[in-house]
C-alpha positions as CSV (number, residue, x, y, z in Angstrom):
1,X,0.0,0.0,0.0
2,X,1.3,3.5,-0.6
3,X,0.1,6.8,1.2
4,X,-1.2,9.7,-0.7
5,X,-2.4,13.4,1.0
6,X,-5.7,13.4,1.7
7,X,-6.9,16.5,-0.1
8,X,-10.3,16.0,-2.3
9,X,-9.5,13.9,-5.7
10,X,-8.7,16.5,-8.6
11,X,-11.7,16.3,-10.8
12,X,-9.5,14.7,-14.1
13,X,-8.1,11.5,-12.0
14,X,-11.2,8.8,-11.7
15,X,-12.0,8.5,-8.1
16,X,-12.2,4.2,-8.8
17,X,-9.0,3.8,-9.5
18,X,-7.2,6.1,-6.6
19,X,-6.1,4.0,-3.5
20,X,-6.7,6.0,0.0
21,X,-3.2,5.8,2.2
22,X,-3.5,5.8,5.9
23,X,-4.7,9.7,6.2
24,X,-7.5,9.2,4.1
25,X,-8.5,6.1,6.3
26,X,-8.2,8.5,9.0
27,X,-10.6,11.2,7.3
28,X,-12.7,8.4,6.6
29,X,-13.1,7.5,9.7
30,X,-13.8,11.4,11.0
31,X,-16.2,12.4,8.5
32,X,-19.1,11.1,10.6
33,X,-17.8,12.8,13.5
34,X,-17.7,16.2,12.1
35,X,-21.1,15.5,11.1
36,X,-22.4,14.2,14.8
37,X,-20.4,17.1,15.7
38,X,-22.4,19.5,13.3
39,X,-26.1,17.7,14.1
40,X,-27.3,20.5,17.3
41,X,-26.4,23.3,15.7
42,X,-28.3,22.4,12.9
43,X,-31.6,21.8,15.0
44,X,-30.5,25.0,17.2
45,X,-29.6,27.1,14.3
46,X,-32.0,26.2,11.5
47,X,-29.5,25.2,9.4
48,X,-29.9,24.3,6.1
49,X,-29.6,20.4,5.2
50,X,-32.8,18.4,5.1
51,X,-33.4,15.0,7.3
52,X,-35.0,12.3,7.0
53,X,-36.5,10.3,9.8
54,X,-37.3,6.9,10.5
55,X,-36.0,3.8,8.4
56,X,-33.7,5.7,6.1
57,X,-31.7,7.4,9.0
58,X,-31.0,4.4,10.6
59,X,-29.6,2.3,7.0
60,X,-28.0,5.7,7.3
61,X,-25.9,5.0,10.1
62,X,-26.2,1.6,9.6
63,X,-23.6,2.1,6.5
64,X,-21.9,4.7,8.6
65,X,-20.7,1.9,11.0
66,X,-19.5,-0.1,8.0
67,X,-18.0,2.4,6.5
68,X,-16.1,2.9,9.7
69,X,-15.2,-0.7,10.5
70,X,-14.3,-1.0,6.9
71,X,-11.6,2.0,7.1
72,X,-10.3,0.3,10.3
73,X,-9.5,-2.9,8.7
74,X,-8.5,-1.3,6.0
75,X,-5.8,1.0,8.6
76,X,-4.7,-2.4,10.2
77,X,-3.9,-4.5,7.2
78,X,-1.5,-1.2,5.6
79,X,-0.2,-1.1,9.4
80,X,0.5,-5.2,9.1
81,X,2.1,-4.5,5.6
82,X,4.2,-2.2,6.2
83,X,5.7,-3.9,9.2
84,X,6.1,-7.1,7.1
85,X,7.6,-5.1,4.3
86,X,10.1,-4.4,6.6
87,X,10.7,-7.7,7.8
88,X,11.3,-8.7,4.2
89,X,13.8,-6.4,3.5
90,X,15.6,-7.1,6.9
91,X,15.6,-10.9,5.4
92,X,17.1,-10.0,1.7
93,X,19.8,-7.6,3.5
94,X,21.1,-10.6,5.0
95,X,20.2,-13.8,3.3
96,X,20.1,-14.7,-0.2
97,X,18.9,-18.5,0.3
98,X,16.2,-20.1,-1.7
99,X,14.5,-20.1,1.4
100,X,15.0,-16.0,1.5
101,X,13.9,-15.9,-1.9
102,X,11.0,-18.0,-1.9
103,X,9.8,-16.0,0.7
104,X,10.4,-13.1,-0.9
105,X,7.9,-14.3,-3.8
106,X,5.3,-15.5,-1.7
107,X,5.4,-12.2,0.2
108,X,4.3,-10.2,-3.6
109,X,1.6,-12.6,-3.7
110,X,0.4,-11.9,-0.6
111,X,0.9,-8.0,-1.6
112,X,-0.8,-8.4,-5.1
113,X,-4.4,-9.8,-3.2
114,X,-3.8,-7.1,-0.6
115,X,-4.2,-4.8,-3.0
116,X,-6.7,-6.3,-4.8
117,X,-8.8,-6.5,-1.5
118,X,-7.7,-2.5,-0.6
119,X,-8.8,-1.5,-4.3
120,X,-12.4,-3.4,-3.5
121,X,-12.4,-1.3,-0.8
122,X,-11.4,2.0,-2.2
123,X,-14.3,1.5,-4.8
124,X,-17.0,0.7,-2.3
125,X,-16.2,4.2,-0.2
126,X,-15.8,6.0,-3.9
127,X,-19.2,4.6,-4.6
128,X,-21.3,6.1,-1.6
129,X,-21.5,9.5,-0.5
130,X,-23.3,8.7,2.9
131,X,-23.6,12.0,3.5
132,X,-25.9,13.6,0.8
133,X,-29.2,14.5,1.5
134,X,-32.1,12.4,0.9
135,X,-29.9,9.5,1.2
136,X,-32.8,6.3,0.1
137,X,-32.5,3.4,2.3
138,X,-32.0,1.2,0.0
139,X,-28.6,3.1,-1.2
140,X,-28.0,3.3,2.1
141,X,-28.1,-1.0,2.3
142,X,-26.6,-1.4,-0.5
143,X,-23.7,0.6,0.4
144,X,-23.8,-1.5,4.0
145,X,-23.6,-4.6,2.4
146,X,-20.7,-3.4,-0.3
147,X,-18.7,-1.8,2.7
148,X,-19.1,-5.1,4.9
149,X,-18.0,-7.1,2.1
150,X,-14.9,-5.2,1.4
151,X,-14.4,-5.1,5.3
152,X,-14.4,-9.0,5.4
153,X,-11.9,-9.5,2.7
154,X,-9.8,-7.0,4.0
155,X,-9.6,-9.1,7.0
156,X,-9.6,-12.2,5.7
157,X,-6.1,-11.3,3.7
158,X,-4.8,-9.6,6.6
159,X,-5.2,-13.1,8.4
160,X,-3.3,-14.6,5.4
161,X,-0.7,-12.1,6.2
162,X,-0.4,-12.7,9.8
163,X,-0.1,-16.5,8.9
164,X,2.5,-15.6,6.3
165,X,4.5,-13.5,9.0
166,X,4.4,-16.4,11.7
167,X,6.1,-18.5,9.0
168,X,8.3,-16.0,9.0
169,X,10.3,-16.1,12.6
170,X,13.5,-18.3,11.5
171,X,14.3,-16.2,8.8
172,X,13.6,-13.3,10.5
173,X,15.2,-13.8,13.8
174,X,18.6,-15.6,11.7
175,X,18.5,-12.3,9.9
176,X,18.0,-9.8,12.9
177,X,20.9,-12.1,14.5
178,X,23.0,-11.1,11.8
179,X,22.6,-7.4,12.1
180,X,22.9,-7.1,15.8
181,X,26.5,-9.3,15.3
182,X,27.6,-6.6,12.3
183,X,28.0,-3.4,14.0
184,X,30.1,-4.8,17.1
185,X,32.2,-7.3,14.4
186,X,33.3,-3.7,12.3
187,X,34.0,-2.3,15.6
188,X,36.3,-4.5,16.8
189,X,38.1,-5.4,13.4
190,X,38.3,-1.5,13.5
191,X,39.8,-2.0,16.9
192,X,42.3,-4.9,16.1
193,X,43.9,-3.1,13.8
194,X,44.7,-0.2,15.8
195,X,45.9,-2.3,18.3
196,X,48.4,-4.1,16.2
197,X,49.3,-0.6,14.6
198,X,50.2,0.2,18.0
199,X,51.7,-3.3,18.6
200,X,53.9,-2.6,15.9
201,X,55.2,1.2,16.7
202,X,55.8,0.1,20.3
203,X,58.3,-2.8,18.6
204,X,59.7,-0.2,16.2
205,X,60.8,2.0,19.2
206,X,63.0,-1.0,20.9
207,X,65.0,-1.0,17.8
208,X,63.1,-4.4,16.0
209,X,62.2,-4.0,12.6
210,X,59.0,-6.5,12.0
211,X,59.3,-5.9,8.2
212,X,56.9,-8.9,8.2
213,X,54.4,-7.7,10.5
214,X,54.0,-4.4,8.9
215,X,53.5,-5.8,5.4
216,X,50.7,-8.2,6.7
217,X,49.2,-5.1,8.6
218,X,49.4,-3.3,5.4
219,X,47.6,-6.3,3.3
220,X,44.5,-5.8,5.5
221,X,44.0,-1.8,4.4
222,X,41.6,-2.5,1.7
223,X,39.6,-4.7,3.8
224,X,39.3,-1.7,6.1
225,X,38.3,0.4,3.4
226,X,35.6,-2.3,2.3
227,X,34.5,-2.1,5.9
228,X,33.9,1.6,5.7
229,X,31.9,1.6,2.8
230,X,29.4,-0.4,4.2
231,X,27.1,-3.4,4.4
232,X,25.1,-1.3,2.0
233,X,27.7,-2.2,-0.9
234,X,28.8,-5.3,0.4
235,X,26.3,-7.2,1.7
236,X,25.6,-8.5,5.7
237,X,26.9,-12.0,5.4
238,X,29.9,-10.8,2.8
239,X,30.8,-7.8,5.7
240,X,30.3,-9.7,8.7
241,X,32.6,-12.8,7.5
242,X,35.3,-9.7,6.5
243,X,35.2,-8.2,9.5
244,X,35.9,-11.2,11.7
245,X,38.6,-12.1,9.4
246,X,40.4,-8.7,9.9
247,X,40.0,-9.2,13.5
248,X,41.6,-12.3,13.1
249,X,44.7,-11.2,11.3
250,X,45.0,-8.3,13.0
251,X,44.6,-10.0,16.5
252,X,47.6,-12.3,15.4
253,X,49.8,-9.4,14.4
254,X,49.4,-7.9,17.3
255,X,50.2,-10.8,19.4
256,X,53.1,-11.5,17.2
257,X,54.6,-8.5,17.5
258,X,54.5,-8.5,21.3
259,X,56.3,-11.3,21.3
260,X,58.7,-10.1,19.3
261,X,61.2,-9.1,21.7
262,X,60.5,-12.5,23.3
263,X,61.9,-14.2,20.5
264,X,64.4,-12.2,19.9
265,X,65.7,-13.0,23.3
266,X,64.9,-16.6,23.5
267,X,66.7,-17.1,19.7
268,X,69.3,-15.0,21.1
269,X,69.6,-17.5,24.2
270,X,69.2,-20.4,21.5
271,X,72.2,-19.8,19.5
272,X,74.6,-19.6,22.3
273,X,73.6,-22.6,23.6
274,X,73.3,-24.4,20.5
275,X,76.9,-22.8,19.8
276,X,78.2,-24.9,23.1
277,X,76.7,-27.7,22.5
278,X,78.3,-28.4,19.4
279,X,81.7,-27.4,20.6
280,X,80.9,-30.2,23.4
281,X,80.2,-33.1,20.8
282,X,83.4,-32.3,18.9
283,X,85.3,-32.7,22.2
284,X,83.3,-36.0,22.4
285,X,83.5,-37.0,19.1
286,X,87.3,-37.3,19.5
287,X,87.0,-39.7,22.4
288,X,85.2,-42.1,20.5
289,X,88.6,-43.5,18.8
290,X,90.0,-44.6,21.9
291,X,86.7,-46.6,23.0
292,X,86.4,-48.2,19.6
293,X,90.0,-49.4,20.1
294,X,89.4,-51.0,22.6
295,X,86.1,-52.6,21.5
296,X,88.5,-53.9,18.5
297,X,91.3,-55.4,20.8
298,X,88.7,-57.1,23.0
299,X,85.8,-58.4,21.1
300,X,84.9,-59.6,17.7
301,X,84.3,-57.7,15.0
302,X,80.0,-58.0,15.0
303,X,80.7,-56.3,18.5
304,X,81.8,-53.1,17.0
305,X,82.1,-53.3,13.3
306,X,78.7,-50.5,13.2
307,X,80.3,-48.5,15.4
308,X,83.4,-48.0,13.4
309,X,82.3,-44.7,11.3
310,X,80.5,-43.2,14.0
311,X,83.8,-40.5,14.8
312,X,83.7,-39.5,11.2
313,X,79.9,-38.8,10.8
314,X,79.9,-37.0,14.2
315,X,82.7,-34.6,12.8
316,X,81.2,-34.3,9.5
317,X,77.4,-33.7,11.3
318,X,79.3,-31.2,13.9
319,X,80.5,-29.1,10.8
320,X,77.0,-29.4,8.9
321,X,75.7,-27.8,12.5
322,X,78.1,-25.4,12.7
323,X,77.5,-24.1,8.9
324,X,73.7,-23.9,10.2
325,X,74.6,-21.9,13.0
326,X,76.5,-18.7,11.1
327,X,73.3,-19.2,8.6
328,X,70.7,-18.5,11.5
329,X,73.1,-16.2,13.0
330,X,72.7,-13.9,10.0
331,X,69.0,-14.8,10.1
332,X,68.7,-13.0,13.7
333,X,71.0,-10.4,12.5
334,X,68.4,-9.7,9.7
335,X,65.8,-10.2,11.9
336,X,64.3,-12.6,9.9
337,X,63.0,-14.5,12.8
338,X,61.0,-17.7,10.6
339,X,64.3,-18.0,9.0
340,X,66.1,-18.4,12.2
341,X,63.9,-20.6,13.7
342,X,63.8,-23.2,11.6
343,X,68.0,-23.6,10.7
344,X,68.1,-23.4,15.1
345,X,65.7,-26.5,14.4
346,X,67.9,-28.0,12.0
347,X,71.0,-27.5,13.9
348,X,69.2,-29.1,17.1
349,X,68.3,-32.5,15.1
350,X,71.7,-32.3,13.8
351,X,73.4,-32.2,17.3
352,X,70.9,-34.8,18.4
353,X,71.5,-37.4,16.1
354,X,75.3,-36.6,16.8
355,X,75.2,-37.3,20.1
356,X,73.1,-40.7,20.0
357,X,75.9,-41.6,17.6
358,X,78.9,-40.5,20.2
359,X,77.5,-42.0,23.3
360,X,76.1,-45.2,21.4
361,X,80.1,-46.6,21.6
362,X,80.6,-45.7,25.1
363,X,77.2,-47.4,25.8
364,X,78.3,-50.2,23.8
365,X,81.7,-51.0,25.9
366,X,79.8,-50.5,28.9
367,X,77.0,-53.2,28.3
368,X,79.9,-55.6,26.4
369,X,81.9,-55.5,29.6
370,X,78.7,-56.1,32.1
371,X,78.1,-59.3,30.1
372,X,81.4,-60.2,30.0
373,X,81.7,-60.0,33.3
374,X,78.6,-62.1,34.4
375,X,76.3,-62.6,31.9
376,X,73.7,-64.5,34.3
377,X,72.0,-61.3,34.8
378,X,70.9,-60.8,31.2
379,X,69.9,-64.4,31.0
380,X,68.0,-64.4,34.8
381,X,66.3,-61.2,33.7
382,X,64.9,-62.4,30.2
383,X,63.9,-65.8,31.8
384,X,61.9,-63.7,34.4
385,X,60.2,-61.9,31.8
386,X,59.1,-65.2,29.9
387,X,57.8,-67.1,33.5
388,X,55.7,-63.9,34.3
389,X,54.4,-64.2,30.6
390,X,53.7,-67.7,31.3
391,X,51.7,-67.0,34.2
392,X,49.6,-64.6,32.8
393,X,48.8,-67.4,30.0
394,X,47.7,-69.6,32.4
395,X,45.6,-67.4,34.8
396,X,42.4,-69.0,34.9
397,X,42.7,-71.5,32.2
398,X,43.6,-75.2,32.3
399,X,45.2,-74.9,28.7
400,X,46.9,-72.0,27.5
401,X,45.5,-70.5,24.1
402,X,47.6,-71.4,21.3
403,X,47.9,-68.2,20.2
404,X,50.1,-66.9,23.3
405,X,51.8,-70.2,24.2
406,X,53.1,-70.8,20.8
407,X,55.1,-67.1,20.6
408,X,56.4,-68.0,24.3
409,X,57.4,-71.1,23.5
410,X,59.9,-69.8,20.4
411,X,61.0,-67.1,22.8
412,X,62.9,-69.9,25.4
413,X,64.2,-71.4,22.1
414,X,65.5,-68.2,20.8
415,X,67.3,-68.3,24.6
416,X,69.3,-70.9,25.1
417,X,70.0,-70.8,21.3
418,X,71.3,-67.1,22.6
419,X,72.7,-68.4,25.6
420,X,74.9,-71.1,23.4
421,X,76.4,-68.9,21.5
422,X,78.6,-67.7,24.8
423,X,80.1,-70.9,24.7
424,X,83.8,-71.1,22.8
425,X,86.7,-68.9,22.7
426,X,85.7,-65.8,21.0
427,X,81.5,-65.5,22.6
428,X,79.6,-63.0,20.3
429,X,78.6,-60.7,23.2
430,X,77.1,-58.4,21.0
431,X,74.9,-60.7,19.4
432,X,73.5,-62.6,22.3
433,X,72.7,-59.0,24.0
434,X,70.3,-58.1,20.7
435,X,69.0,-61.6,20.7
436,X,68.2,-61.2,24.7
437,X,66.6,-57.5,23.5
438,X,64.7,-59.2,21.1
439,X,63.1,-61.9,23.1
440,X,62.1,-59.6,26.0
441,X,60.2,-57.7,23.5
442,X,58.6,-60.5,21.5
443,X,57.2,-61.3,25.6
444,X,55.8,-57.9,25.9
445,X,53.9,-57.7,23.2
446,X,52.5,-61.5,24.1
447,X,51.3,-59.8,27.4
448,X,49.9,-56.7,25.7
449,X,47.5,-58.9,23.9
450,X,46.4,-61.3,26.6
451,X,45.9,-57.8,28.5
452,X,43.9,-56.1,25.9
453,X,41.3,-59.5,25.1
454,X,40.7,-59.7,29.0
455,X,40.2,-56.2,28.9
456,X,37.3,-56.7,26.3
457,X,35.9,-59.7,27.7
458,X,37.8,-61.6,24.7
C-alpha cells in the first residue's frame, strides 16, 4: 500500500482507481464525526440540510458503522504490511537462500491480493457518498452490504498475512541475529587493527624492525576500506565474514609483534647454547677413537664393526651444524625471525643425532663389559620376563591359548640358542645382548594382547 495526502481527488483523475493511504483512512473514519459534531447546531440554528427520519436514518448509520469498520481494517492491514515489508527487506539484506527468496515471492503474492482486496475497498467508499441529502434506504443498504464485504476480505487477507509472518520467525530472527552481530564485528576489526598498529610502533621504538608484520598489517587496508563503505555495498553476510577475518589477522599481528622481543631473546639465548653444545660433541666426538679401540682389541668384530664410522659422521654432522649456526646467526641479524627458527631447528636435530651416535660406543663398551663380566643377569632377567608371561597365560585357564603359548614357547628357544652362543673362545657378546633384547620384546607384546582380550571380555 502506498500513502497519498488526503486532499479531495482533482476532478481529471477517476475517483475508482485512486487507492486512499493511511490519512485518508483517518478522514474516513472522521467524517461522521464532524457531522455528529455539526447535528445540534443544525436543530438550534435552523440550518440548512434536510433530514430524514425513521428507516432511512437508521440504514444511514447503519452504513456509517461499516464504512467505519471497513476503514479500520483497511488501517490495520496497511499497518501489518508495512511492518512485514520491513521484515522482508531485513531478510534479503542478510540472506540470499532459496529459502530467502522464496519467501520473498510468496510475500508479492500476498501484496498483489492485498491490493486487490484494498482496491475493492477504495471503490466501495468511492461509490457512496453517505452524506448527501435524501440518502434512500435502500442506497444506504446497498452501500452497508458493499462496505461489509470489502471489510471481510480486507480481513480475511490480513489473516493470510499474519499467517504468512508467523512463518516468518526463522528467517527473521537468523537475519536480525545477523545485524545485531555486524556493527560490534566492524568495531572490533576496526579495533584490532589499531591495536596491532600500535603493537607494531611500540616494537619499532625497541629498535626491531617487523618488516613482516608491517607488510601483513598493510595487506589488510583495503579490507578496512571495504569495511567503511558499508554493508550497504557489500552485503551482511559478505561484511560480517570480513570483519571477523580482519579481527583475526590483526589480532595475530598484534600478538606476534608482542612477542617479538621475546623471541628475539629466546633465539638470542638459543644460539649460544646451541653454539656450546656443538663445541661439546666435537670434544666428544674425539673420544670415540680410543673406545672403539678397545672394542676392536677385545671383542669380535660384529661387537663393533657398526660402530666403526660413528667419529667421522659425528665430525662431519658437527661441521654441517656449525654451517647452520652462522646461517641463522645472519637470520637473527636480519631479523628474519621464521628463518632463524627453523635452521636453530635444524642444527638441534643435527646435534641430536650426533650425540646418540657419540654415546652409542661408550654405551656399547659399557654393556659388552657387564656381560662379560657375568652374563647370568641378562639371562635371569629375560627368563623372568618369559615365566611372568607364562603366568599370565595360564591365569584362569587349564590350557593356555595357542595363540600366546606358541610365541612363548619360540622365545625360550630363541634363549638358550642365545645363551649357546657364549660358549667357545671368542663368545659374540654383542649378538646374544640383541638376541636377549629381542626376546624380551617378543614377551611384551604376548602380554599386551592377553591384557587387551581380557580387557574386552575376549
Amino acid at each position: 500500500m502506498t500513502a497519498t495526502p488526503s486532499q479531495p481527488y482533482p476532478p481529471m483523475v477517476p475517483r475508482a482507481r485512486r487507492r486512499p493511504a493511511l490519512s485518508d483512512a483517518f478522514a474516513l473514519v472522521a467524517l461522521p464525526l464532524v457531522a455528529a459534531l455539526a447535528l445540534p447546531a443544525a436543530f438550534a440554528g435552523g440550518g440548512t440540510r434536510r433530514w430524514f427520519g425513521g428507516r432511512s436514518e437508521s440504514q444511514r448509520a447503519e452504513a456509517q458503522a461499516a464504512k467505519d469498520a471497513a476503514a479500520a481494517a483497511f488501517y490495520e492491514l496497511d499497518t501489518a504490511q508495512r511492518d512485514l515489508r520491513i521484515s522482508i527487506e531485513t531478510i534479503t539484506a542478510v540472506d540470499d537462500s532459496p529459502a530467502a527468496r522464496r519467501a520473498v515471492s510468496d510475500f508479492d503474492a500476498v501484496s498483489r491480493r492485498i491490493d486487490e482486496a484494498s482496491h475493492r475497498y477504495i471503490e466501495a467508499v468511492d461509490a457512496h457518498d453517505l452524506d448527501r441529502d435524501g440518502l434512500e434506504a435502500s442506497v444506504a443498504a446497498h452501500a452497508r452490504a458493499e462496505l461489509t464485504a470489502a471489510k471481510d476480505e480486507l480481513i480475511r487477507v490480513k489473516q493470510e498475512l499474519d499467517r504468512f509472518a508467523d512463518g516468518l520467525g526463522p528467517l527473521l530472527g537468523k537475519a536480525e541475529t545477523q545485524l545485531a552481530r555486524l556493527a560490534p564485528a566492524v568495531e572490533r576489526a576496526r579495533q584490532g587493527l589499531l591495536a596491532a598498529s600500535n603493537a607494531l610502533d611500540a616494537v619499532r621504538e625497541s629498535g626491531l624492525k617487523a618488516d613482516d608484520l608491517a607488510a601483513r598489517l598493510a595487506a589488510l587496508g583495503p579490507e578496512l576500506t571495504r569495511l567503511n563503505q558499508g554493508a550497504g555495498k557489500h552485503g551482511v553476510p559478505q561484511t560480517l565474514e570480513r570483519a571477523e577475518r580482519v579481527a583475526r589477522e590483526a589480532g595475530a599481528i598484534r600478538a606476534e609483534a608482542e612477542r617479538l622481543p621475546e623471541t628475539a631473546a629466546e633465539t638470542d639465548h638459543r644460539l649460544v647454547s646451541l653454539r656450546t653444545r656443538a663445541q661439546a660433541l666435537t670434544t666428544r666426538a674425539g673420544q670415540v677413537e680410543p673406545v672403539l679401540s678397545e672394542l676392536r682389541r677385545r671383542f669380535t668384530v660384529a661387537c663393533w664393526q657398526d660402530l666403526q664410522h660413528v667419529p667421522e659422521h659425528a665430525a662431519q654432522s658437527v661441521r654441517q651444524a656449525e654451517v647452520k649456526l652462522r646461517e641463522a646467526q645472519a637470520a637473527r641479524d636480519a631479523q628474519r625471525w621464521p628463518d632463524a627458527t627453523a635452521l636453530l631447528a635444524t642444527v638441534r636435530a643435527l646435534l641430536n643425532t650426533t650425540d646418540e651416535s657419540v654415546s652409542a660406543a661408550g654405551e656399547r663398551l659399557r654393556r659388552l663389559n657387564a656381560v662379560q663380566k657375568d652374563p647370568r643377569q641378562e639371562i635371569d632377567r629375560t627368563r623372568f620376563a618369559i615365566r611372568d608371561a607364562q603366568r599370565l597365560a595360564m591365569a584362569g585357564r587349564n590350557t593356555p591359548d595357542p595363540r600366546h603359548a606358541r610365541p612363548l614357547d619360540d622365545a625360550v628357544e630363541r634363549l638358550e640358542r642365545a645363551i649357546g652362543t657364549l660358549e667357545g673362545r671368542h663368545p659374540d657378546y654383542w649378538h646374544f645382548l640383541t638376541e636377549t633384547e629381542a626376546v624380551r620384546q617378543t614377551v611384551a607384546r604376548v602380554v599386551a594382547q592377553i591384557r587387551e582380550e581380557r580387557g574386552t571380555g575376549h
